[in-house]
C-alpha positions as CSV (number, residue, x, y, z in Angstrom):
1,X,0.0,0.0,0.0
2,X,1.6,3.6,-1.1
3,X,2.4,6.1,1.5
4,X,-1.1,8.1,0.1
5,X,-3.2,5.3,1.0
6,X,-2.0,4.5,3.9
7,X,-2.3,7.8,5.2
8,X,-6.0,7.6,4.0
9,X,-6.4,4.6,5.7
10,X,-5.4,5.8,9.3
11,X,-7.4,9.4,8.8
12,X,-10.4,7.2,8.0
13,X,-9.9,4.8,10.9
14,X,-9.3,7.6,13.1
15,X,-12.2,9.8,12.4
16,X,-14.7,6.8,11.7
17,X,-13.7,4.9,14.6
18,X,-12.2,7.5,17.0
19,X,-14.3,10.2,17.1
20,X,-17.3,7.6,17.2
21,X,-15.5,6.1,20.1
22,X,-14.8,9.7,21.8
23,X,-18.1,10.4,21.5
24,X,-19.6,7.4,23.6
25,X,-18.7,8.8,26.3
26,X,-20.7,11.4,26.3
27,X,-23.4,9.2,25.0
28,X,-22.8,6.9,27.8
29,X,-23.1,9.6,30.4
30,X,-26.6,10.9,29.0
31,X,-27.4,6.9,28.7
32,X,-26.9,6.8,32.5
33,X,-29.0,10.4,32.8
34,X,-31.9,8.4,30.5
35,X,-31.6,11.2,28.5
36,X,-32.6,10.6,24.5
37,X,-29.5,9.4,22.9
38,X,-30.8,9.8,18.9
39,X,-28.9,12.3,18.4
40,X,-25.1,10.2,19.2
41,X,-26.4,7.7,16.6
42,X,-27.6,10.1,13.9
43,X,-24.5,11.6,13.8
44,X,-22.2,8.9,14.0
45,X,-23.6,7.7,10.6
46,X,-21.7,10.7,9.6
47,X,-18.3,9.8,10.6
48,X,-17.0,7.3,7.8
49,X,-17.7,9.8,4.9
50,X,-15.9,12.3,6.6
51,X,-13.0,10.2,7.2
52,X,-12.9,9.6,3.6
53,X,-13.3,13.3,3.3
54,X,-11.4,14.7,5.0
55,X,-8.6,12.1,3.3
56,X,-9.3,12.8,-0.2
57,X,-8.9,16.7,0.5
58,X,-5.8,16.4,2.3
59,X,-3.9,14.5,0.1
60,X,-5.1,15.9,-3.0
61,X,-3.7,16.3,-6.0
62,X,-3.2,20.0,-7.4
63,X,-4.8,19.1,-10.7
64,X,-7.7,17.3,-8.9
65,X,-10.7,18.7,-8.9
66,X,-13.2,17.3,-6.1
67,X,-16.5,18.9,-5.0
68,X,-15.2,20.6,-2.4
69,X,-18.5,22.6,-1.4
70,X,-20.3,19.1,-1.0
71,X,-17.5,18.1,1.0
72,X,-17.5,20.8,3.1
73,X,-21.5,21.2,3.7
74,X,-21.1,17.5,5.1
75,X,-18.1,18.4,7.3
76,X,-20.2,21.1,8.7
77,X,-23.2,19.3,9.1
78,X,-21.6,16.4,10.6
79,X,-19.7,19.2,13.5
80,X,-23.2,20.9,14.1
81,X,-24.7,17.8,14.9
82,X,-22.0,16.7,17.5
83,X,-22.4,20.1,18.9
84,X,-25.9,19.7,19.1
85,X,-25.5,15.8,20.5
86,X,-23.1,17.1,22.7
87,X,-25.3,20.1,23.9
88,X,-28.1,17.5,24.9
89,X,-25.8,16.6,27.3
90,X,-24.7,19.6,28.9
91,X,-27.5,21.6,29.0
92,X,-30.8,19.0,29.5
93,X,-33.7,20.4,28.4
94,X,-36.9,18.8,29.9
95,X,-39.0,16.6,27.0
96,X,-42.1,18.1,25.7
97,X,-45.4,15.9,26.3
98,X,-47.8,16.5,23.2
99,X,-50.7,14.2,21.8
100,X,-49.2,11.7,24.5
101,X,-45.9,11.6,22.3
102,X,-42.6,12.7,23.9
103,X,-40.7,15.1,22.4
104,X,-37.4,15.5,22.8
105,X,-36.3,19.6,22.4
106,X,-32.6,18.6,20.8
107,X,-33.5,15.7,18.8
108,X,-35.5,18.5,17.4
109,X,-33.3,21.1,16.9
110,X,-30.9,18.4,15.2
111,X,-33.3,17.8,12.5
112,X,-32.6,21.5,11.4
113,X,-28.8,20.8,10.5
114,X,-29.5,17.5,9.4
115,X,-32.6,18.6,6.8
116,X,-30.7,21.8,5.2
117,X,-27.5,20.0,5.0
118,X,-29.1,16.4,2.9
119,X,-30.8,19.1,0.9
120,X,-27.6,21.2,0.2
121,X,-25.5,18.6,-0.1
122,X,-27.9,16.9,-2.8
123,X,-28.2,19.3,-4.8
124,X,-24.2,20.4,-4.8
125,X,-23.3,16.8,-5.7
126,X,-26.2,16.9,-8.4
127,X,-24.6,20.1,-9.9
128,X,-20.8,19.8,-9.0
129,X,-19.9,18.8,-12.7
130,X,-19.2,14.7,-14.2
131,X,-15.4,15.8,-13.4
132,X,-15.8,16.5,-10.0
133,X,-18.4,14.1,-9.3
134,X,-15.8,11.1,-11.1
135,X,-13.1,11.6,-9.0
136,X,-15.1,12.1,-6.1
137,X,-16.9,8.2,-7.1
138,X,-20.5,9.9,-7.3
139,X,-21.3,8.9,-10.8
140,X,-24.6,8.7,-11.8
141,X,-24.3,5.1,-14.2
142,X,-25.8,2.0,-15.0
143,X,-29.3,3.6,-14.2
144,X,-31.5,0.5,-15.3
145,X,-29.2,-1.4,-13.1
146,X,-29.3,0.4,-10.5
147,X,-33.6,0.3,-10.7
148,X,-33.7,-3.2,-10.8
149,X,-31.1,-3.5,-8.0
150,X,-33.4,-1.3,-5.7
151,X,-36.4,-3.0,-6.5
152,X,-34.9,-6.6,-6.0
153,X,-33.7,-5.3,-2.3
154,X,-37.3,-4.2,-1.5
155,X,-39.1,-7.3,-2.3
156,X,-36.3,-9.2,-0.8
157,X,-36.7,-6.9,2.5
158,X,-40.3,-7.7,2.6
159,X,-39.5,-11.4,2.2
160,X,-37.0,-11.5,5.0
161,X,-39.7,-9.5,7.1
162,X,-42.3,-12.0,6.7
163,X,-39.8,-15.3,6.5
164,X,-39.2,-14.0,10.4
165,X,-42.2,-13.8,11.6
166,X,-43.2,-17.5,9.8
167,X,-40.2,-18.5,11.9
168,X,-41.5,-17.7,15.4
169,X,-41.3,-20.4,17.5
170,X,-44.9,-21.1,19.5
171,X,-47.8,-20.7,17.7
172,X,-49.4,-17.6,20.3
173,X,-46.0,-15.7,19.8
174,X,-46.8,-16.3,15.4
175,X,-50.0,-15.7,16.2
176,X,-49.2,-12.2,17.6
177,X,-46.9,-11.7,15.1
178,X,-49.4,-12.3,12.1
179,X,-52.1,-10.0,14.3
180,X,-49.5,-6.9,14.3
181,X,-48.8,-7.6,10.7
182,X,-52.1,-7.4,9.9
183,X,-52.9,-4.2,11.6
184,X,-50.1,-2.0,9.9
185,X,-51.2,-3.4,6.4
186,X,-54.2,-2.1,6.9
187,X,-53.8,1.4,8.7
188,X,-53.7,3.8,6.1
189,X,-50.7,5.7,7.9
190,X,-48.2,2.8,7.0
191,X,-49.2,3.7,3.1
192,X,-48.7,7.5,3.0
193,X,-45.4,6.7,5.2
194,X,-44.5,4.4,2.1
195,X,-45.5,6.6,-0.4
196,X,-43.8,9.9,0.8
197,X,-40.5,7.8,1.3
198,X,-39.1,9.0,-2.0
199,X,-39.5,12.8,-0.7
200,X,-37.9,12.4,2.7
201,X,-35.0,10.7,1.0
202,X,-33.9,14.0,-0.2
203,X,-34.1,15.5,3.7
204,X,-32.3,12.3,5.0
205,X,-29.4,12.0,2.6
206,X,-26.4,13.1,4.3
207,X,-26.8,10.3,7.0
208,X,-27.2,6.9,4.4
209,X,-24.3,8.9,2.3
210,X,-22.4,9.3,5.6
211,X,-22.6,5.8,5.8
212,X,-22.3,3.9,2.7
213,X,-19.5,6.2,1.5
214,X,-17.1,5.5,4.0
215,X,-18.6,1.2,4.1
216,X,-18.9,0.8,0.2
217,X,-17.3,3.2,-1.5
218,X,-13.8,3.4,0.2
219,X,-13.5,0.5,2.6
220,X,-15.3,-2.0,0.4
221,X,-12.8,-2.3,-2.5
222,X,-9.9,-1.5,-0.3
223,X,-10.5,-4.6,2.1
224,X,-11.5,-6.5,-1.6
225,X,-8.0,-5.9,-2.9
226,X,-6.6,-7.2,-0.4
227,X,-8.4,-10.5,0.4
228,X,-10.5,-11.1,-2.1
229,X,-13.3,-10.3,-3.1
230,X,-15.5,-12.7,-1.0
231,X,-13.8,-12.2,2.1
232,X,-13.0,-8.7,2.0
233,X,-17.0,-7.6,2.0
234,X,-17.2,-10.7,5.3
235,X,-14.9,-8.5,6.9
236,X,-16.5,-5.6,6.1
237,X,-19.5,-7.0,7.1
238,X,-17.8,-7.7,10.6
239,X,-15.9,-4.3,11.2
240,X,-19.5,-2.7,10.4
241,X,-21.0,-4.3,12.9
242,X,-18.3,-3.2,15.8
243,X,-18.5,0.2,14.8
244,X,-22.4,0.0,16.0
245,X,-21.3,-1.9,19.0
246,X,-22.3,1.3,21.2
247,X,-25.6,1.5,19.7
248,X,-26.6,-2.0,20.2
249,X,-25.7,-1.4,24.1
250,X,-27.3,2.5,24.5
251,X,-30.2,2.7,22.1
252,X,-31.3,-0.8,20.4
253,X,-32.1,-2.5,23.2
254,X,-31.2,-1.4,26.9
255,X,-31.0,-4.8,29.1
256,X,-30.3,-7.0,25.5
257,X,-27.3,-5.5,24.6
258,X,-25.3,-8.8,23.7
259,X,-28.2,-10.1,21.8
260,X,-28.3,-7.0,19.9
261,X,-24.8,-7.4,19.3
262,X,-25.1,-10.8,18.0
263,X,-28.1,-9.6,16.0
264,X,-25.7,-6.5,14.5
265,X,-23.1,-9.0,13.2
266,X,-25.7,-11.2,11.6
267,X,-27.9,-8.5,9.7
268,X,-24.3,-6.1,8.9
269,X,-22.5,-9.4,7.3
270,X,-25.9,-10.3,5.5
271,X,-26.2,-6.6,3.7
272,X,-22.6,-6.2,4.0
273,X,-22.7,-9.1,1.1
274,X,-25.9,-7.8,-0.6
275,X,-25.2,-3.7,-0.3
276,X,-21.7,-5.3,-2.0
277,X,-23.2,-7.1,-5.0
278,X,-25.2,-4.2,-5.7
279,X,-22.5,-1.9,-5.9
280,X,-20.1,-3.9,-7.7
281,X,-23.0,-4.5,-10.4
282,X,-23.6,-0.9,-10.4
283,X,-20.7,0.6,-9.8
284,X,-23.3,3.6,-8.5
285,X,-22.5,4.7,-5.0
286,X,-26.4,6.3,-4.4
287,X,-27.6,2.7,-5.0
288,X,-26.6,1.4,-1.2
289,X,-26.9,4.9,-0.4
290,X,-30.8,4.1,-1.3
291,X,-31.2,0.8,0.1
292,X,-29.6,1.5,3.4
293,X,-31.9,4.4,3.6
294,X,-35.1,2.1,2.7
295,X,-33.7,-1.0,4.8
296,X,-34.2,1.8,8.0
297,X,-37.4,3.2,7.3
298,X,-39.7,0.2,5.4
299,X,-38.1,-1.8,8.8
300,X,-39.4,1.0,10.9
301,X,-42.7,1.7,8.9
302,X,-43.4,-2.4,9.2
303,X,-42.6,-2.6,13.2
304,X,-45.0,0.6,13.3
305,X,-43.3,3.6,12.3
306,X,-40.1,6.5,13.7
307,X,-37.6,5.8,15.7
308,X,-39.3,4.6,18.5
309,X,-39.4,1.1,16.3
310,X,-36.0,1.0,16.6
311,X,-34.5,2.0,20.0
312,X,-35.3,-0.5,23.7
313,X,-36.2,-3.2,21.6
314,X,-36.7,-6.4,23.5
315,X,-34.2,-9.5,21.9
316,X,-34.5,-12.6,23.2
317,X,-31.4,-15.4,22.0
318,X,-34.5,-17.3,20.6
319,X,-34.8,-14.7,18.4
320,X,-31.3,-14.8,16.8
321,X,-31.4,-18.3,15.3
322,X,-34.8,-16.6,13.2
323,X,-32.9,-13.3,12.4
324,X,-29.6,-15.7,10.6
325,X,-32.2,-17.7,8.8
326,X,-34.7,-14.6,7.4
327,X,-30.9,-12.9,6.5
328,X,-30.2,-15.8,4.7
329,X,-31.8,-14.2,1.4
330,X,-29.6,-11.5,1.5
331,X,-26.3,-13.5,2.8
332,X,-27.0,-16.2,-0.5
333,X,-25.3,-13.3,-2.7
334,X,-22.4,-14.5,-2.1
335,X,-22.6,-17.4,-4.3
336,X,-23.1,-14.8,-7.0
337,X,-20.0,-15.3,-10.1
338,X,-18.7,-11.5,-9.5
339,X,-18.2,-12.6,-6.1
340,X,-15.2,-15.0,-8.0
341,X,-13.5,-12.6,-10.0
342,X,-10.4,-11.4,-9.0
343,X,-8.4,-8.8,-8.6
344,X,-10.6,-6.2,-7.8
345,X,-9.7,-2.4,-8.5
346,X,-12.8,-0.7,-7.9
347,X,-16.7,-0.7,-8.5
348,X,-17.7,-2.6,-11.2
């Protein structure tokens, strides 16, 4: 590895691992406080794109051109948020009670930084130029692909959604299961959710870009080239889950932290394998980018909708065996054939 890369490597590492690791601290301490902690795990989706960032602009070329104001508007975004996160902290401001929902003030204000900068951001990487965006690996190619790779990752979602409830073990538990099922078909709430998915996407961006850009886009190949394609993106799929270690402990599931853990590795190796076939078919970074955004929200929408879906969930270790078999349709990618070629040099 050259001198360049290397020094890549450890900017990334530091930033994406380091500063997510500095800053479960302070989520641990508002954790303790029961304070809402959304706002540490909304930003650290942030961290591995600005590792990569952040190494792109300091080892750039002079003849390089990169979209620097993108760039930038993510760096920004991403140190408002941890102020804000940080802030929550600090200075606790008493949740609102309205309509019998809790509100929490900073996970409010968050949203402000978070909104304008996926919509800025968008629209600068939209209009940076096909120079810019090359260099930068935001190409906008292989659009039929790319359509039929998101569609096959939502009707396999829904698959794996209903496989695990199929697989519950007693019959009251399935029954249960098939009853809650049946109720957020039919409230009408779950389709507008679905239908106005396409519109938020734009005001969530930054986050599933903050991700998938640092997983995908950078580390993906880089771990490919250097052992192999189908156990590079098993790696990858293991490192991703240890960078969420902190949020399996402090927000997925308070008390089930270990399951959640186990849980993590099982569901981050399974798309780690599926978000990688899709982008080596595509070579289109906003492809993962899009699934990983309509993994977390059709999951949300189908357990009944926000955030509160996903954090102090209750995990069981009967549960696991039925997550690793549902993630099965996902983890079978690996058989694909561009899962044997070798070397690999970047996105196909």
């Amino acid at each position: 590895m050259e001198n360049t890369e290397k020094k890549k490597l450890w900017i990334y590492i530091a930033i994406a691992y380091g500063v997510a690791a500095l800053m479960s601290i302070a989520m641990f301490v508002g954790f303790r406080k029961e304070y809402d902690v959304t706002l540490f795990v909304n930003v650290q989706m942030m961290y591995p794109a600005c590792g990569v960032i952040i190494g792109k602009m300091i080892t750039k070329r002079d003849d390089e051109k990169l979209p620097v104001a993108g760039f930038i508007t993510v760096l920004v975004t991403t140190a408002l948020m941890m102020l804000t996160a940080l802030a929550s902290v600090l200075f606790h401001i008493k949740p609102l009670e309205v309509a019998g929902q809790t509100i929490d003030i900073w996970n409010l204000i968050s949203q402000m930084p978070l909104m304008a900068g996926s919509v800025l951001t968008y629209i600068l990487f939209w209009t940076c130029g096909r120079e810019k965006r090359e260099n930068a690996g935001l190409e906008r190619k292989n659009i039929k692909v790319s359509i039929i790779m998101i569609a096959v990752f939502v009707i396999l979602l829904v698959a794996r959604c209903m496989i695990a409830v199929f697989l519950v073990d007693s019959s009251s538990q399935s029954d249960e299961q098939l009853r809650a099922v049946s109720e957020v078909v039919s409230n009408p709430l779950t389709w507008v959710s679905l239908a106005v998915l396409p519109v938020n996407f734009v005001f969530a961006f930054i986050a599933f870009f903050g991700e998938e850009y640092g997983w995908r886009y950078y580390l993906q190949p880089l771990m490919q080239r250097r052992f192999g394609r189908r156990a590079g993106v098993l790696l990858l799929g293991i490192v991703w889950a240890a960078w969420h270690i902190n949020v399996d402990f402090m927000y997925y599931a308070e008390g089930y932290g270990l399951q959640a853990f186990v849980c993590q590795i099982i569901t981050c190796v399974a798309m780690a394998v599926f978000f990688g076939y899709a982008y080596m078919k595509t070579g289109n970074i906003m492809v993962p980018i899009i699934i990983h955004y309509l993994n977390n929200n059709i999951v949300a929408i189908i357990d009944g909708g926000g955030s509160d879906a996903l954090t102090g969930q209750v995990i069981t270790w009967k549960e696991v065996p039925v997550m690793a078999v549902s993630y099965l349709i996902f983890f079978l990618f690996i058989l694909a054939p561009i899962y044997k070629k070798e070397p690999v040099s970047e996105a196909e």
